[in-house]
N, C-alpha and C positions, 0 to 999 in steps of 0.2 A: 570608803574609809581605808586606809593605807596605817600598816605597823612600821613604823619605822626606829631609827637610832637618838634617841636625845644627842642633841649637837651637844651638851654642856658633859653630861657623865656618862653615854654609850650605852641609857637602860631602854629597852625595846619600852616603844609608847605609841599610842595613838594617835595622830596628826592634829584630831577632834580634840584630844584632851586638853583640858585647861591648863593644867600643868602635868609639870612629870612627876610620877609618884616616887619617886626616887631623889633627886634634890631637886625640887622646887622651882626648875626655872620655869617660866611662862612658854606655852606650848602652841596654841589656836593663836593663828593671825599673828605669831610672830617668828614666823620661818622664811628661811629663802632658801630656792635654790641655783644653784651656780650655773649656767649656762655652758661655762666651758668645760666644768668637771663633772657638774650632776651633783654632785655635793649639797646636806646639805644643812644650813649652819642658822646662827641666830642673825636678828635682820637688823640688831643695833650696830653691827660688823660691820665696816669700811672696806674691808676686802675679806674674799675669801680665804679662811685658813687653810686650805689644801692646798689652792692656785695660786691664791694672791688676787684673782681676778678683780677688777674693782664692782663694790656692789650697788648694781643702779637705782634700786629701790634708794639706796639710802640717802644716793646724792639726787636723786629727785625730791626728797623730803627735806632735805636743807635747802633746796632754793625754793623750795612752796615756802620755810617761814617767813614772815614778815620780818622787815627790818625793823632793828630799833630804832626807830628817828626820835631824837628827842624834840620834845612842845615846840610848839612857834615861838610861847613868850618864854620861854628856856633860849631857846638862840637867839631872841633879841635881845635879850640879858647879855648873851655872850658875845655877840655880835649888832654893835646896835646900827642902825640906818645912818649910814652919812651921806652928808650933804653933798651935791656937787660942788659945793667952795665949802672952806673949812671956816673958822671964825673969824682969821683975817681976810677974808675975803677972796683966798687963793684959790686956785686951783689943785685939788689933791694928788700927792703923788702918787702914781700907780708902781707898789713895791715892784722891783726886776724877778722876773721868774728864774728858777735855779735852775740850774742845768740838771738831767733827770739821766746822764748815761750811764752814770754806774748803778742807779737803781733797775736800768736794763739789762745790766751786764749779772747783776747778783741773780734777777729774776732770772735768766736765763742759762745761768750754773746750776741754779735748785733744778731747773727746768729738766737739762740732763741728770742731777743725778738721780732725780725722784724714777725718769723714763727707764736709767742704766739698771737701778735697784727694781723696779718692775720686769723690765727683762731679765735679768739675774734669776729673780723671784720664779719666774713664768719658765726660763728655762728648767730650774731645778725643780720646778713641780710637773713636768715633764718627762726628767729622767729619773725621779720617783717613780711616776707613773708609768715608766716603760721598764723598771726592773722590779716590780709590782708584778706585771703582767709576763715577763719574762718568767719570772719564778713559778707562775702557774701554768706556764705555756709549757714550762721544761720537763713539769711532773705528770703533765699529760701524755695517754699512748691515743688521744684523740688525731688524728690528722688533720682533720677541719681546722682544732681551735689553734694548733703549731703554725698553720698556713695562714690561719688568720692574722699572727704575729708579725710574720714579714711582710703581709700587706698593709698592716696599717704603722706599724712602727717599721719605715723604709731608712731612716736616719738613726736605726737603733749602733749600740756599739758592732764595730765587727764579728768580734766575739759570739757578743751574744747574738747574731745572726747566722755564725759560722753553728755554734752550738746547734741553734733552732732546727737548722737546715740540716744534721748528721742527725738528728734526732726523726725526724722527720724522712730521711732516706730509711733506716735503720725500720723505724716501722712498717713503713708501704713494702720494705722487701721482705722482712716478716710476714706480712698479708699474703705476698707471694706464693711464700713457701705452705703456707698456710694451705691457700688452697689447692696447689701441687699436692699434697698430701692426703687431700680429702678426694681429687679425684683418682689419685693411685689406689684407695681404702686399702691400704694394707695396713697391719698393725708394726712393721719392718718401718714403712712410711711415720705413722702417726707417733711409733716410741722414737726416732731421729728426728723430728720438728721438736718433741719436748724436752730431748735432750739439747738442742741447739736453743731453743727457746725457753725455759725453767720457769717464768715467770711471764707465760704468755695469759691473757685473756681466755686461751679459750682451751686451758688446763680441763675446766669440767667436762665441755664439749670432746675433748680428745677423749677423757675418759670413759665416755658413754660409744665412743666409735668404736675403742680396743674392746669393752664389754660385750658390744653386739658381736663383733667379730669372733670373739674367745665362743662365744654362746653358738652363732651360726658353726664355727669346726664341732662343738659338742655334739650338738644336733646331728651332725654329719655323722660323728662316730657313731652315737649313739650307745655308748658300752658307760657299764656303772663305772670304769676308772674315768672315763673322760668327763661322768658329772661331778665327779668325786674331785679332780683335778679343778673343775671351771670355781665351784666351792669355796676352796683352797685358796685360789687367786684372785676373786672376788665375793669379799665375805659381803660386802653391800653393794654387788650387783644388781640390775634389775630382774636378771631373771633366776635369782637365787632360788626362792620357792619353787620356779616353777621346773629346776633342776632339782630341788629335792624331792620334789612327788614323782618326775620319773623317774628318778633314780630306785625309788621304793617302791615302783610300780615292775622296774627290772628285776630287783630283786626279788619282788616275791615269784617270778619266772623262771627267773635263769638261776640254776645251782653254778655257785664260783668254784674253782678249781681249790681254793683252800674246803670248801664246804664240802664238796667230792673227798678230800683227804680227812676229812673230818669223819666222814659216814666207813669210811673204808676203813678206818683205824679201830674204832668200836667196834664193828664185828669182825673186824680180825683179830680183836682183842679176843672178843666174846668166845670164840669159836678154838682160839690156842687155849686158851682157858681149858674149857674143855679137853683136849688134848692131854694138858699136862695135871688133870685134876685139881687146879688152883680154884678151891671153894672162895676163896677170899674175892680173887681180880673178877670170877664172876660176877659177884652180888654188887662190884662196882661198876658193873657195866649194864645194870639193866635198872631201872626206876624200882622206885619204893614200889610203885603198884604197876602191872603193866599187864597186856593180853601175853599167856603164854599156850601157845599152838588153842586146844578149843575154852581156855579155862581165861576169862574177862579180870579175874583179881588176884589174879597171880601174883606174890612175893619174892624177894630175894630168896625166901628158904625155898622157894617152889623152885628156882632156876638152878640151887642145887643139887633138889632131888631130881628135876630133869637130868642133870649129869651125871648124877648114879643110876639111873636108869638104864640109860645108855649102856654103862659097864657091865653086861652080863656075867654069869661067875665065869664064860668059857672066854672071856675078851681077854688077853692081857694088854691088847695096845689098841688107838685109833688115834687117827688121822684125820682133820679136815683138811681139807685144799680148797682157799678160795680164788675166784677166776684173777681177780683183781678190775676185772668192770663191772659197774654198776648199772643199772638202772633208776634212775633218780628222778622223784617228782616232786617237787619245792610245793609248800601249801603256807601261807602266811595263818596265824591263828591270833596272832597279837598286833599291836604297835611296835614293829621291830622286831617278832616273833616267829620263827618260822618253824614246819614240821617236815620231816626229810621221808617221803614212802621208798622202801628201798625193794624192788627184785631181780634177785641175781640166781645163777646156778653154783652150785658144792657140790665136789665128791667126799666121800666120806670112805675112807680107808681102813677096815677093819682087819686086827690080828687076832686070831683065836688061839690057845694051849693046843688044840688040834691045828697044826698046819695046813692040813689037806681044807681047815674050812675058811681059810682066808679068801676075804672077799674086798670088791667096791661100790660103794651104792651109790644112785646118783639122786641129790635133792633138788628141788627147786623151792628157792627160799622166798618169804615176803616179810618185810619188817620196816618195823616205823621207830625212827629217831626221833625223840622228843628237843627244844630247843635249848633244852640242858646238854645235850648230848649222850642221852640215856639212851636204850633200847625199850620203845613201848609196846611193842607188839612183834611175836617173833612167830610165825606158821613153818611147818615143812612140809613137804608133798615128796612122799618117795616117787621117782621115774622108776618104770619101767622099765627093764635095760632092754634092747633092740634082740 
């Protein structure tokens, strides 16, 4: 059972259906279809509405009726039996037969022009049907279906053959370049076909080649800029994810050069602090609660009195000097959260009211930056001098 078009108002119906639910025409057993167009229409129809073609169903069913012959005693009524001699006893005259050429000559005018209007008809249903097909040949980027146009429509206009055929050149040399491009895999390759081509087919396919490509140099480097960068440039990438977990697998590793500047600025904070007896700049550089040398709950006010400690009454000045290299060991402790262990060596420059007791000490420091950028933990270890 086939869905098809009601011939009368174009609503999708079933061939089965007794009628169409839509208006009413009769549906089962009384369709045809057209032979020359496929079309297909009602079978009371003398010719097809599309072609014209004439429909044979229908002129078989007018020669299956019966004639109307009228009765026997009807035409003896009208025609009654005569005699071989009429009443005088004559012989009857047989009327003269009329000449029949212009009844030849009429019938053979309609003759041609009913043939001229059939041809007319058949041609124009024709060139319908060739700019029909034309128009869907021309919107296609298929090759098959363009090629299939000039094969079967060989008598189409020039035009539209010259059309079919630059269309058809136009894509096979696109297909070319196409694959040029895929065997060069360069991304240089792939973004010059889609500039030449803007509206190619295989837009998404080029975009998954420049992806893999961007992702294959990342890989290469390997450094957080270059996931940071693939990111950037394909935010729905395929391998988005799997750029951002290494990237945060990097990072919890590798201390960056801003993070080195970061550790190095707080305790050289810390430590000028000290220097210059700034009770304030200290308490901002070390956490609310942090390890200070053997004491676990150390306060702000402890990091102060550490620095007066330091000031004995005979000290009037001191000095740190930091190296400016670190030793730096990255520990992740969060989502995104990182803890900095930091140890380095310090001299410590002390001036006393006795001159004769100036001296310099040498420490070696350990301390943890929290991912505030506080100091959590500060130890000293005096060296020994040599």
């Amino acid at each position: 059972m086939a869905i098809i078009k009601c011939p009368e108002c174009g609503h999708q119906v079933s061939e089965k259906a007794p009628t169409c639910p839509s208006c009413g025409v009769e549906i089962a057993g009384n369709l045809v279809c057209c032979p020359n167009c496929n079309r297909i229409y009602l079978r009371s129809e003398d010719f097809c509405p599309h072609c014209y073609h004439p429909n044979i169903h229908r002129k078989n069913e007018k020669q299956a009726e019966p004639a109307l012959t009228p009765p026997i005693t009807a035409l003896a009524e009208i025609h009654p039996r005569e005699d071989n001699q009429n009443k005088n006893g004559q012989e009857p005259v047989t009327p003269k037969k009329k000449k029949h050429g212009g009844a030849l000559l009429l019938a053979f005018i309609i003759t041609m022009i009913v043939c001229g209007a059939s041809f007319y008809l058949y041609n124009k249903a024709q060139m319908d049907k060739e700019n029909e097909e034309y128009e869907f040949a021309i919107k296609s980027d298929n090759p098959l279906i363009l090629q299939e146009f000039l094969d079967t429509f060989k008598n189409a206009t020039q035009e539209h053959k010259d059309s079919i055929s630059a269309h058809l050149q136009m894509i096979r040399q696109a297909e070319t370049d196409w694959n040029n491009a895929v065997v060069t895999h360069t991304k240089a390759a792939i973004m010059d076909y889609l500039d030449k081509y803007p509206n190619t087919s295989h837009r998404m396919e080029s975009k998954n080649i420049i992806d893999s490509i961007d992702w294959q140099q990342c890989c290469d480097l390997n450094t957080i800029e270059g996931y940071e960068r693939y990111m950037t440039e394909h935010p729905d990438g395929n391998f988005y994810d799997e750029a951002e977990q290494t990237m945060k697998k990097i990072k919890a590793k590798d201390v960056t050069p801003e993070e080195q500047e970061m550790v190095a600025n707080i305790l050289h904070r810390f430590f000028v602090s000290i220097n210059s007896r700034d009770e304030a700049s200290i308490q901002e550089t070390v956490a609310n609660v942090f390890t200070l040398l053997d004491k676990t709950n150390a306060t702000k006010e402890d990091a102060v009195a550490f620095m007066r400690k330091l000031y004995k009454e005979d000290i009037s000045s001191m000095t740190w000097q930091l190296p400016g290299t670190y030793d730096i060991k990255k520990r992740e402790i969060g989502d995104g959260k990182y803890e900095y262990n930091v140890v380095f060596s310090a001299n410590q420059k002390v001036e006393h009211t006795d001159k004769s007791k100036a001296a310099v000490n040498n420490y070696r420091i350990t301390s943890t930056i929290n991912p505030e950028g506080k100091i959590g933990l500060l130890k000293l270890v005096r060296l020994l001098s040599d």
